[in-house]
Every structure is written in structure tokens, then in C-alpha cells.
N, C-alpha and C positions, 0 to 999 in steps of 0.2 A: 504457061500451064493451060492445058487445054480445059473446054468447057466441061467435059464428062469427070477428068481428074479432078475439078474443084467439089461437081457431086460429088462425087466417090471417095473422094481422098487416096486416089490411086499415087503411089510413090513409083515414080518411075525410075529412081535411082536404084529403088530393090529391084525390081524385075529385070533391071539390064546386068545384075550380078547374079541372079538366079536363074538357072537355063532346068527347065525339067526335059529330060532324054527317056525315049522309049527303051523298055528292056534291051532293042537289040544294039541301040547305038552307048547303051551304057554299058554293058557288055565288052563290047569294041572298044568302050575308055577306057576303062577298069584292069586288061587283059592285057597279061604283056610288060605293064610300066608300075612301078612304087608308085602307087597313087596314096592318098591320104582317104580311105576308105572305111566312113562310118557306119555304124547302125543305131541310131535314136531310138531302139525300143528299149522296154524293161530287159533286165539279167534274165528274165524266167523264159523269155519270147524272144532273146538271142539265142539263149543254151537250148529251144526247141528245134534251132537250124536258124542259120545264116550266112551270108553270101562269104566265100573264104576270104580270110586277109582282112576282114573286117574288124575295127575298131568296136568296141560298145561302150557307147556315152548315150545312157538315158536321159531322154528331153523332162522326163517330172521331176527327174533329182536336180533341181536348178543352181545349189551349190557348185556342183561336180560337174555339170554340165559347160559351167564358164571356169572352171579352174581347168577338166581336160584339154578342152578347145583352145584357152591361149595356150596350152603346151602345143599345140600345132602349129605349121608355117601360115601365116594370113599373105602369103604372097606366091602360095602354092595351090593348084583347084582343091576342091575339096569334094566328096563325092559323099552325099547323103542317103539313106533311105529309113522307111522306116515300115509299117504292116502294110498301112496302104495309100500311103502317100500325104495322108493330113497333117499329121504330128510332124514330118520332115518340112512339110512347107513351114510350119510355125517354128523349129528351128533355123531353117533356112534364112528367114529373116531375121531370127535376133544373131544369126552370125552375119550378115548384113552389118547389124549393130556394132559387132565386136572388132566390124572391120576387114573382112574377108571381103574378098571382090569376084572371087568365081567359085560359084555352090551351083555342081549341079546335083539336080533331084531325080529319082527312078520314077518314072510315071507310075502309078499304080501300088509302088512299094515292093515288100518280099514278098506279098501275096503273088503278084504278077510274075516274080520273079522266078520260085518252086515250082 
């Protein structure tokens, strides 16, 4: 463990299963292939628009959150986003927890996205 990781308490086991991709190479992953393609916003802020194909598993409903997710593959990517990219990071990582090993995240979120 490096010196800055002991400040920080930087986990470098998350960040090498978490890759955040700009709109246009997430795009390019998403397009074309069954992907497992989420949206961590509320019901209210999917049904305003969201990216197609998209899954809706709210990050504050924390029950529902971990009971939809292990219904998904943890040995298949997983494609996150969420308004604007904060709430996906902090999901990001408790599927880290749950055991998924490749989350990626839309930089910016579906603001960037629209």
C-alpha cells in the first residue's frame, strides 16, 4: 500500500473494477450488445427520459436496490449511470461490495448524456 492510499484510504481493489467511460466510448459499449444497463435514478427522473434499454434500480430505495442487483449476472459488465455521475459512483461501489468486478460508469451521467 502506497503512502497517499494509507492517507486517503484509497481502495484500490474498487477502482480497478470501476472504469468511468466518456459519453462517446459508453455509447460504443452499450450499442449493439445485451448489455446489463442501469439507471440509479428515482422512478420520477427515469420516466423524465432515459438512455433506452435501460434497467431502473433506484440507489435511495436500499432494500430494492440489493435485492434487483443480485438478480443480475456479477460475472457479466455492468453499465451504470445516474443524473450526474455522483449517486452512480456511490452505487458503483457498494456493487463492488456485492461482488461485481466490472462497473462501468458514464462520466457526467444522463445530464451529459441528453
Amino acid at each position: 500500500m502506497s503512502f497517499l492510499s494509507t492517507i486517503f484510504g484509497h481502495n484500490n481493489e474498487a477502482s480497478d473494477k470501476i472504469v468511468v467511460l466518456d459519453k462517446i466510448d459508453y455509447a460504443s459499449a452499450i450499442s449493439n450488445k445485451k448489455v446489463q444497463l442501469v439507471d440509479v435514478r428515482t422512478a420520477n427522473e427515469f420516466s423524465g427520459g432515459h438512455i433506452k434499454n435501460a434497467l431502473n434500480i433506484d440507489f435511495f430505495n436500499a432494500a430494492n436496490f440489493e435485492i434487483s442487483f443480485s438478480k443480475l449476472d456479477k460475472t457479466k459488465p455492468v453499465y451504470i449511470y445516474c443524473r450526474s455521475g455522483a449517486r452512480s459512483q456511490k452505487a458503483a461501489k457498494k456493487l463492488v461490495d456485492m461482488g461485481f468486478s466490472q462497473i462501468f460508469d458514464l462520466k457526467g451521467g444522463y445530464s451529459r448524456w441528453s
